[in-house]
C-alpha positions in Angstrom: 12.7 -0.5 38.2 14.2 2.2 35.8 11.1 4.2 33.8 10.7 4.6 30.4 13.0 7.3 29.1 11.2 10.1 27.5 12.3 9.0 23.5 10.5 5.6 24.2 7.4 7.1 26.0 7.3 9.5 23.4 3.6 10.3 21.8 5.2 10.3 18.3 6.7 6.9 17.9 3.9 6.9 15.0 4.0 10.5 13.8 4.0 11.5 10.2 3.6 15.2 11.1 5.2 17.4 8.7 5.9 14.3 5.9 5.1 14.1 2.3 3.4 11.5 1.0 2.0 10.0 -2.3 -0.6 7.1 -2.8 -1.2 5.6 -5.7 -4.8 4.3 -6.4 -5.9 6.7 -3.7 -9.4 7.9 -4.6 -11.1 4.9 -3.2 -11.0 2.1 -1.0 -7.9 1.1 0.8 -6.0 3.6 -1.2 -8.4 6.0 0.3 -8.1 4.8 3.7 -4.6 5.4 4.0 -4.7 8.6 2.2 -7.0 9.7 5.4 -5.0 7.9 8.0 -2.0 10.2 6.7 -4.1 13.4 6.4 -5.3 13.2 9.6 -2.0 12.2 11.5 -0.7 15.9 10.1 0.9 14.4 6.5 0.7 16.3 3.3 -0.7 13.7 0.9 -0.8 13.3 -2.7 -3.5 10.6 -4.2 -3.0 9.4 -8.0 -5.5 7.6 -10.1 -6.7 6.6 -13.4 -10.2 8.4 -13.2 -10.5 12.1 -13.3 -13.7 12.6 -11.6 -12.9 10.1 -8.7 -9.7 11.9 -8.4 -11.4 15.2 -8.0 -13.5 14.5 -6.2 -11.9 12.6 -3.5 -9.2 15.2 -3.8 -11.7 17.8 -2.8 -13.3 16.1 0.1 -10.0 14.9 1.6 -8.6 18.7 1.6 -11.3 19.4 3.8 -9.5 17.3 6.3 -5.4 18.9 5.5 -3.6 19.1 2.8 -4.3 16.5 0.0 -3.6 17.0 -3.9 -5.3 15.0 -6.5 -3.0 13.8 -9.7 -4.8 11.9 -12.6 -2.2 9.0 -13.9 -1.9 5.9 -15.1 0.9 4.0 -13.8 0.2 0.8 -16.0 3.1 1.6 -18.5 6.2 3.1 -18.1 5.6 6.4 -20.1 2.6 6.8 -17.4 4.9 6.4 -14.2 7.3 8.6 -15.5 4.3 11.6 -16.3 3.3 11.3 -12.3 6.5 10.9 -11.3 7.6 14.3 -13.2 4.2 16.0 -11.6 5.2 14.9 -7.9 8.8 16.4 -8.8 6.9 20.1 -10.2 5.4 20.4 -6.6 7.5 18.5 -4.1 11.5 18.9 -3.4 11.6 15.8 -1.8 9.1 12.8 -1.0 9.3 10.8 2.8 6.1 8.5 1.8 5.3 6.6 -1.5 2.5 4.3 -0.9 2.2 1.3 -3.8 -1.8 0.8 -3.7 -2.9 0.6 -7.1 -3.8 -2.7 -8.0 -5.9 -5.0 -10.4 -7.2 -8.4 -9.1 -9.0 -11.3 -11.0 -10.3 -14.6 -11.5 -10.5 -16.9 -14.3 -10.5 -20.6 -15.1 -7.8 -21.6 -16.6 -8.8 -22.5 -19.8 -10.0 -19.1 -20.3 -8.0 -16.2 -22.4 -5.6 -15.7 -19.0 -3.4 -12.9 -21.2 -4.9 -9.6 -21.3 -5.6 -9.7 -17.7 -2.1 -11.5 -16.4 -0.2 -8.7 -18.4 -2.7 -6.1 -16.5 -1.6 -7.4 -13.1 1.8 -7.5 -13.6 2.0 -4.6 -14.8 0.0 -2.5 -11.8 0.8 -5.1 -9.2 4.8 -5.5 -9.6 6.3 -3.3 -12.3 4.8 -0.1 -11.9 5.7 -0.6 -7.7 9.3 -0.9 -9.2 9.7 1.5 -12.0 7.9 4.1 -9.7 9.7 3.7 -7.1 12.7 3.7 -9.4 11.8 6.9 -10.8 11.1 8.9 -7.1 14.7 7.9 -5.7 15.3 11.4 -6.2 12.9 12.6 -4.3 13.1 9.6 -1.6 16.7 10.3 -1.3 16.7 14.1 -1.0 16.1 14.4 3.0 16.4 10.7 4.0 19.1 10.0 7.0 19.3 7.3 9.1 17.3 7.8 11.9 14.3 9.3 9.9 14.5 7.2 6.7 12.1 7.5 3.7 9.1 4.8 3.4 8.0 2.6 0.8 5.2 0.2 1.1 3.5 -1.8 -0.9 0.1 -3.4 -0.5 0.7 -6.8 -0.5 -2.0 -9.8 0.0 -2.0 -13.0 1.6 -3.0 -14.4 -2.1 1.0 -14.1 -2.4 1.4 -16.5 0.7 -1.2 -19.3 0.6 -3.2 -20.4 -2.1 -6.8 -19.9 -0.8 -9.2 -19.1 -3.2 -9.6 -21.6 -6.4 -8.8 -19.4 -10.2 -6.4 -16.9 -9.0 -3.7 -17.5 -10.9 -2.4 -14.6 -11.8 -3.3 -12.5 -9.1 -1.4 -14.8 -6.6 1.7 -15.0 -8.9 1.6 -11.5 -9.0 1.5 -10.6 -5.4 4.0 -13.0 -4.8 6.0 -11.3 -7.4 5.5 -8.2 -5.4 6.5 -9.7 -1.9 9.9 -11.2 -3.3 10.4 -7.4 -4.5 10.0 -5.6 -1.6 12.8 -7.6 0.2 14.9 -7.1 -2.8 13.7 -3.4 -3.0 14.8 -3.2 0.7 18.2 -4.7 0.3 18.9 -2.7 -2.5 18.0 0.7 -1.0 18.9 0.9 2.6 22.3 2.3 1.9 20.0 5.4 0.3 17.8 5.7 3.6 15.1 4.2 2.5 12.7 1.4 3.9 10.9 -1.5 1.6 7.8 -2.8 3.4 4.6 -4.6 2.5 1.2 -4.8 4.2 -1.5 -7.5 4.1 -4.6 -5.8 4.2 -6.7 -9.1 4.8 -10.4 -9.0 3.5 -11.8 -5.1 4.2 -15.2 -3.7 3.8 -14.5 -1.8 0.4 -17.5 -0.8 -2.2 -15.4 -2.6 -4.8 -15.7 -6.1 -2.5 -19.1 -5.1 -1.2 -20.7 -7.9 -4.1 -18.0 -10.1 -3.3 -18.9 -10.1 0.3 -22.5 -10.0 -0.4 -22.0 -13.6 -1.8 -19.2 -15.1 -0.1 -19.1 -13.2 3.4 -19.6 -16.3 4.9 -17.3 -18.0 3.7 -14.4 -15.7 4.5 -15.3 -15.4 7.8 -15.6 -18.7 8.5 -12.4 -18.7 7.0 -10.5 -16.0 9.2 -9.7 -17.3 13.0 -10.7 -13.9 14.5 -13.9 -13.9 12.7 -13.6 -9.9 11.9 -13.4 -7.9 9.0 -10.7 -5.4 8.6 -11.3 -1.8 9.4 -10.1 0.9 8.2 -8.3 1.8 12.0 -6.2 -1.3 11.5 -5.1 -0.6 7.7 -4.1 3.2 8.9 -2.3 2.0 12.1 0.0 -0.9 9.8 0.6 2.4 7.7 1.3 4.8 10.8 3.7 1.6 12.3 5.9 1.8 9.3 6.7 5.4 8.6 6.8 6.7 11.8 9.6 6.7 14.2 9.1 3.0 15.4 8.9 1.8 12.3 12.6 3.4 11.3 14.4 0.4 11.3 11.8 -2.3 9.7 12.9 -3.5 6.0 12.0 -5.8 3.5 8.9 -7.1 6.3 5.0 -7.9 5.5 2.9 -7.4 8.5 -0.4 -8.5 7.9 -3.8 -7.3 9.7 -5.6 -10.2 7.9 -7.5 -11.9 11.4 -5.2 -14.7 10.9 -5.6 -16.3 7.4 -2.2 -16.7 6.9 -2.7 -19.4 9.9 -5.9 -20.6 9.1 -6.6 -24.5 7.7 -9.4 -23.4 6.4 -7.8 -20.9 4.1 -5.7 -24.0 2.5 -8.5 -26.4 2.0 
């Protein structure tokens, strides 16, 4: 029996040593996650968020581990992408790593005023991923090639593959919206070298979903075949999958760490 050649036994398959990266919405929770998973793999990492103060500060403590650069923006209009995007280009010659995280999530009965907040997750949940993105090609494009291409991924959500929880209208029309993008964002731009994925983060222990938990944890876990949260390990390795060298060929795919919801009954009762 031949052995594995040295390229496929190689430690780096899921290196992202000596890459650039930027994550939006990553001051806190699974933003932040990432952000760490990329610091401490050897990436230089840029977080972006709405609130100075998080942003600072999360800047400041994730330097500590490598190189990390906090930018305040807001991404929810077009004016806003195109102020971080003209930052990123002020430091950076080129980009290998644009992480979609920001988000906005919600639930209402429908009877209630549905407007403000549907127009507040479209906008942060499907077009600033695409104007964004739209707006770094230059940077994504500047040292792609074929056998190293840049990465984008977007953080996806099983909400845009079942409908599992009851008053979620918008957020699961939205994340749909955002899955049917990423194939079309990959189609559209592997001729430029660049990769279109989304990841389904499945229900993590985050402070902004620590109430949720509190009241529903049961339920969810009930809900989810493995019976496990999802840790922060898992999140970083979907990330570490996609941008480093084994991931060089995967487009326009959602992997999911989500302990089996997509597959559950239970999430469809």
């Amino acid at each position: 029996m031949k052995s594995p050649s040295p390229e496929l036994a190689s430690s780096d398959l899921f290196s992202v040593a000596g890459k650039t990266a930027l994550v939006t919405g990553g001051s806190r929770g699974i933003g932040k996650m990432l952000a760490n998973g990329l610091i401490d793999n050897g990436a230089r990492v840029y977080i972006a968020a709405r609130t100075a103060s998080e942003v600072e500060r999360s800047a400041e403590e994730m330097a500590q581990r490598g190189y990390c650069k906090g930018i305040v923006a807001d991404i929810g209009t077009v004016a806003g992408v195109s102020a971080l995007a003209d930052e990123i280009g002020r430091h950076e010659a080129a980009l290998d790593i644009v992480i979609h995280n920001a988000g906005v999530s919600g639930v209402l009965p429908i009877e209630d005023n549905w407007e403000p907040l549907w127009d507040q997750m479209f906008a942060l949940n499907v077009k600033a991923p695409f104007f964004l993105t739209r707006a770094l090609l230059p940077l994504l494009r500047a040292r792609a090639t074929q056998e190293d291409p840049s990465r984008v991924l977007c953080m996806a959500s099983g909400s845009g593959q079942f409908i599992g929880y009851p008053d979620m209208y918008g957020y699961e029309a939205s994340k749909a919206a955002l899955i049917h993008l990423v194939h079309s964002l990959a189609s559209g731009l592997a001729a430029d070298n660049i990769t279109v994925n989304a990841m389904v983060p499945g229900v993590v222990l985050t402070d902004q979903l620590q109430t949720y938990i509190d009241q529903s944890g049961a339920d969810l876990l009930a809900s989810t075949p493995t019976g496990k949260w999802t840790g922060a390990e898992e999140i970083a390795g979907m990330m570490l999958y996609y941008c480093g060298r084994a991931g060089a060929n995967t487009t326009g795919q959602v992997l999911a760490a989500d302990g089996g919801q997509l597959v559950s009954p239970k999430m469809r009762s």
